[in-house]
C-alpha positions as CSV (number, residue, x, y, z in Angstrom):
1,X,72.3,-73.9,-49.3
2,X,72.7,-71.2,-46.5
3,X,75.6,-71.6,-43.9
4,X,75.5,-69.9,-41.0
5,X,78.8,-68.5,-39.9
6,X,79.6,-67.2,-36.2
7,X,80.8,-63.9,-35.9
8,X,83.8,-62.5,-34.7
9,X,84.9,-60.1,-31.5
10,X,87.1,-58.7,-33.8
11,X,85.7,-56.0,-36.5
12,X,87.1,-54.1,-39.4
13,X,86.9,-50.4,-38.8
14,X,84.9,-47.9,-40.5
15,X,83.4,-48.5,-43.9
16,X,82.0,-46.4,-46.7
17,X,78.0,-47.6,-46.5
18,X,74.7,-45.7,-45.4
19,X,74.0,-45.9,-41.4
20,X,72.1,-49.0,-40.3
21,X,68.9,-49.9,-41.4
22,X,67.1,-52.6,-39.6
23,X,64.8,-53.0,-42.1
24,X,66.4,-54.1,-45.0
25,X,68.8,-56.2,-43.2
26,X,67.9,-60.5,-44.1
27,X,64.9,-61.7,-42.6
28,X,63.0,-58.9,-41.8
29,X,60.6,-60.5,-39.2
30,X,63.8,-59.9,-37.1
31,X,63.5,-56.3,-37.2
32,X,61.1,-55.3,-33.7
33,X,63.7,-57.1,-31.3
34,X,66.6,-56.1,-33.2
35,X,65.2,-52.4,-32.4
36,X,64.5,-53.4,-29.1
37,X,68.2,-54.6,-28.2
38,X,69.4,-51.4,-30.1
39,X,68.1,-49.3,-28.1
40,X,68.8,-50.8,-25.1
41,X,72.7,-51.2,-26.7
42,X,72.8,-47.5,-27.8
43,X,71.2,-46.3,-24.3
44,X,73.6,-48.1,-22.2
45,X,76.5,-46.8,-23.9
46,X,75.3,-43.5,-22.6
47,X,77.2,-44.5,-19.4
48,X,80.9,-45.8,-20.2
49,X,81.1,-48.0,-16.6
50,X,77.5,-49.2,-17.2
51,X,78.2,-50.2,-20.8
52,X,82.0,-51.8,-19.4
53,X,79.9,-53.5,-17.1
54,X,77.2,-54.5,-19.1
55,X,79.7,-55.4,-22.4
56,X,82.6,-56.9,-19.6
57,X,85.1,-54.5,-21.5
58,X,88.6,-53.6,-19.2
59,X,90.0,-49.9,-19.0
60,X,91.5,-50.1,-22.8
61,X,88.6,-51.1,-24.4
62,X,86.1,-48.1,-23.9
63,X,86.4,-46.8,-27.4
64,X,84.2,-49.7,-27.5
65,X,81.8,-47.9,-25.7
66,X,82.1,-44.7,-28.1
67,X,80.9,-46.7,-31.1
68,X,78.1,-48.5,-29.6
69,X,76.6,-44.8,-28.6
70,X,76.8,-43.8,-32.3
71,X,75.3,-47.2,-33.7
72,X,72.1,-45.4,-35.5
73,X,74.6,-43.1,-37.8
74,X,78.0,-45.0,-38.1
75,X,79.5,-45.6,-41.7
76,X,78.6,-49.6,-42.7
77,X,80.2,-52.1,-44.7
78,X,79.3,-56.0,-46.2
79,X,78.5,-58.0,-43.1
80,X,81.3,-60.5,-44.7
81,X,83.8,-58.0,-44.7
82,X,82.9,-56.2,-41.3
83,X,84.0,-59.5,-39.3
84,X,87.5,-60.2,-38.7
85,X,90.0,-63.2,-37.5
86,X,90.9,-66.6,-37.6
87,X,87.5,-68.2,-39.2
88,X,87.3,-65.0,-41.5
89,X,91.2,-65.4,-42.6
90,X,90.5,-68.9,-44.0
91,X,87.4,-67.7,-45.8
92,X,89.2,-65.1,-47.7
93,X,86.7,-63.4,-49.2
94,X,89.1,-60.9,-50.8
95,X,90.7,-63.6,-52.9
96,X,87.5,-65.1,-55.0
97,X,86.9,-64.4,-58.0
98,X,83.7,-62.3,-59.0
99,X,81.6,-65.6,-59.5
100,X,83.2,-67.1,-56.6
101,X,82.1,-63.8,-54.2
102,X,78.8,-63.9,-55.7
103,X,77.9,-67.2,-54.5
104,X,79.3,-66.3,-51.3
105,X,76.8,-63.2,-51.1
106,X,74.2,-65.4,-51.5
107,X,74.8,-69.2,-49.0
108,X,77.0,-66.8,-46.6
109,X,74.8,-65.2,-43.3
110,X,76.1,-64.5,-39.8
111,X,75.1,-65.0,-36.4
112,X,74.8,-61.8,-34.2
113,X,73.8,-61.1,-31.0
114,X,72.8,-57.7,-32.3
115,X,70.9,-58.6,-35.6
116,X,70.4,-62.3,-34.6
117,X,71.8,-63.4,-38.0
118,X,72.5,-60.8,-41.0
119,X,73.7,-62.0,-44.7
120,X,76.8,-61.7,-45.8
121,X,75.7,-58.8,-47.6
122,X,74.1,-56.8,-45.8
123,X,75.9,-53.5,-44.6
124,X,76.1,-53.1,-40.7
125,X,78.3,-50.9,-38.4
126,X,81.1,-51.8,-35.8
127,X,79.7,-52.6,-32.7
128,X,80.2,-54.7,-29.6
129,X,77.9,-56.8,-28.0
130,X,78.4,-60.6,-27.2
131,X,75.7,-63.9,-26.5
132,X,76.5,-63.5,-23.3
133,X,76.2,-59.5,-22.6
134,X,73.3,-58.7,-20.5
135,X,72.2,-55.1,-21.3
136,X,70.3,-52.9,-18.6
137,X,66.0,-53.5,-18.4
138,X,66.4,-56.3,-20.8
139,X,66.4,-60.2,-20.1
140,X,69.4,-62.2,-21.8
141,X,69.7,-62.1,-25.7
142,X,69.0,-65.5,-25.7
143,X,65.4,-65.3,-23.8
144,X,65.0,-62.4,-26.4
145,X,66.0,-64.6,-29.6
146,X,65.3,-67.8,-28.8
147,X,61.5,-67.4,-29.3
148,X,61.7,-66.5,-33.0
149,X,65.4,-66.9,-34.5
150,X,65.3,-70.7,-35.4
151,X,62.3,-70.7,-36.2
152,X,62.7,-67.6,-38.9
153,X,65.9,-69.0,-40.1
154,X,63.9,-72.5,-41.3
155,X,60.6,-70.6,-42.1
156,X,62.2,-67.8,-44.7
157,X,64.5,-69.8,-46.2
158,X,63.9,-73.2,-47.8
159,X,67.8,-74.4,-48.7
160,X,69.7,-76.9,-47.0
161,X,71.2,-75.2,-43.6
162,X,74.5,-75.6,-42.4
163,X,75.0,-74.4,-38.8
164,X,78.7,-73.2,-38.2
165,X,78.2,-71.2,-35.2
166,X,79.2,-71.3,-31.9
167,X,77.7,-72.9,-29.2
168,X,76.7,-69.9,-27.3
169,X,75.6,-68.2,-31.2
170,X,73.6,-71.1,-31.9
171,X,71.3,-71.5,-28.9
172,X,70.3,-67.8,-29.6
173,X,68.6,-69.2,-32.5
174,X,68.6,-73.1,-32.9
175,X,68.1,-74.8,-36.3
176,X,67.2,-78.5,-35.5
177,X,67.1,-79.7,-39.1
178,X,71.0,-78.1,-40.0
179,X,73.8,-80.1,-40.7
180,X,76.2,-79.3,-37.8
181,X,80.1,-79.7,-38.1
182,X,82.4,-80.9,-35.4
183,X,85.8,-80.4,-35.7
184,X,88.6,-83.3,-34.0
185,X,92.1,-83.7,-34.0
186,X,93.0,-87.3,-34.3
187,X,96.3,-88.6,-32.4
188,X,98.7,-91.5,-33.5
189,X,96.9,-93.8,-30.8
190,X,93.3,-93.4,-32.6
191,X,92.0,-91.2,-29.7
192,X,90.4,-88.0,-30.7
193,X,89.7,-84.7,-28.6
194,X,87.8,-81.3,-29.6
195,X,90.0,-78.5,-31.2
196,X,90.2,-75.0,-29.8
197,X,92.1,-73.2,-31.8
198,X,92.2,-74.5,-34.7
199,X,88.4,-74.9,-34.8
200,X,87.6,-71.7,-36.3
201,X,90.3,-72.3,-38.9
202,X,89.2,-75.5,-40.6
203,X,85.3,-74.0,-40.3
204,X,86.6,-71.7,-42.2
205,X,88.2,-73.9,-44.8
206,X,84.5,-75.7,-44.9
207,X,82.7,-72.7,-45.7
208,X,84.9,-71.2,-48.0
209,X,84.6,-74.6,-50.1
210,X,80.3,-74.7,-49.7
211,X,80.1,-70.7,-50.1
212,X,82.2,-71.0,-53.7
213,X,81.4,-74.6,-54.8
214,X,79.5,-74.7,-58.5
215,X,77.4,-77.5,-56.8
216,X,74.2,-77.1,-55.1
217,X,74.5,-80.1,-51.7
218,X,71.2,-81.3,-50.8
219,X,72.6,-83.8,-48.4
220,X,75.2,-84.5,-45.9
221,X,76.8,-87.1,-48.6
222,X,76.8,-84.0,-50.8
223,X,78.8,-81.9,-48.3
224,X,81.1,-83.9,-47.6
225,X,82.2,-84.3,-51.1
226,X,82.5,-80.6,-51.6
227,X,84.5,-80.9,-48.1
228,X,86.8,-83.8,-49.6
229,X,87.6,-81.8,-52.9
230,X,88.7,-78.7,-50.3
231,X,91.1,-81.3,-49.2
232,X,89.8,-82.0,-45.6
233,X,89.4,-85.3,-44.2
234,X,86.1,-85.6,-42.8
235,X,83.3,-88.8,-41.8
236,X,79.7,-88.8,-41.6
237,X,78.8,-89.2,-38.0
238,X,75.0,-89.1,-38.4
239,X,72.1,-87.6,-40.1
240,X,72.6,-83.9,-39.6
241,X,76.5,-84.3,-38.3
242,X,79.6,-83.8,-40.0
243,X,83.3,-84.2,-38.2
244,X,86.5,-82.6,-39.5
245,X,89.5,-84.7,-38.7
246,X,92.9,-82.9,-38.5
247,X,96.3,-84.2,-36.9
């Protein structure tokens, strides 16, 4: 099983890893337009109002800037560890257990607009760049990823795929045959509207129960067990579809 996490705005700082390199990061097929958007990343950065521009940063967030120009020799930590908020809170990664975080390592990767997905594992820098940036001399990200980033996910890795990214993270790279999640709140009347907020908490709570279950799902029926046992109330709404109920 891989699940496919979307990344965060929010970063831990610094880290105690090598600098970056592309290519030992997960699926290496990745690597040529993951240069390609580095450079252009890095090169931009050169220019604090071009990179404010291109990034849509305000006045206070130009140390942004500052760490994007020193991308190709910055300090790196665990992928897993490097994202931050309320998705990453509920995951908890710093509270499993040894067996727990090694099952993690392994079903856990993350959607990037830089890398186009890395696994939890593997050891990047602090940056900041966005689906929706659109960097100087290059078309969008997603013209860029679009191509090739589905596509690799399916054709380098065999397990059962569950896509918990974003909508604008996911059409970078879509997986066709992934079991989605949708996540609803439910009011007394039986009507049910799309969660904001709370979204990204009870994806969280899904992936922390797949990442560390002993089980190995196959199915959808299988998932939503291992959802169940996490405590969430959840229906099969198709095939490749699975909705979180909360109240």
């Amino acid at each position: 099983m891989l699940i496919l996490l979307p990344p965060s705005e929010t970063k831990a700082t610094g880290g105690e890893g090598p600098p970056l390199r592309l290519d030992q990061l997960f699926l290496p097929s990745l690597t040529k337009v993951r240069e390609t958007i580095l450079n252009a990343l890095v090169e931009v950065s050169a220019s604090p109002s071009e990179a404010a521009a291109a990034l849509k940063l305000g006045p206070k967030q130009l140390n942004e800037v500052e760490r994007n120009s020193a991308l190709r020799k910055a300090p790196t930590m665990a992928a897993i560890e490097r994202y931050t908020g309320v998705l990453y809170d509920a995951l908890d990664v710093g509270s499993m257990t040894l067996s727990q975080r090694g099952r993690a390592g392994e079903r856990l990767a993350i959607g990037s607009a830089l890398f186009g997905v890395v696994a939890a594992d593997d050891p990047i820098p602090y940056y900041r760049l966005s689906a929706g940036s659109r960097l100087p001399g290059l078309t969008s990200l997603r013209s860029l990823w679009r191509p090739l980033l589905g596509d690799a996910i399916q054709r380098e890795d065999s397990r059962l795929i569950i896509d918990l990214r974003s909508g604008g993270y996911a059409a970078l790279g879509p997986v066709e045959a992934a079991i989605t999640a949708t996540v609803l709140t439910e009011r007394p009347d039986g009507t049910r509207s799309v969660v904001s907020h709370f979204n990204k908490h009870h994806k969280g709570v899904l992936a922390r129960a797949l990442a560390t279950t002993r089980s190995e799902p196959r199915t959808i029926h299988a998932v939503a067990r291992v959802a169940v046992r996490a405590g969430l109330n959840v229906e099969i709404a198709g095939d490749r579809e699975l909705v979180v109920l909360t109240s």
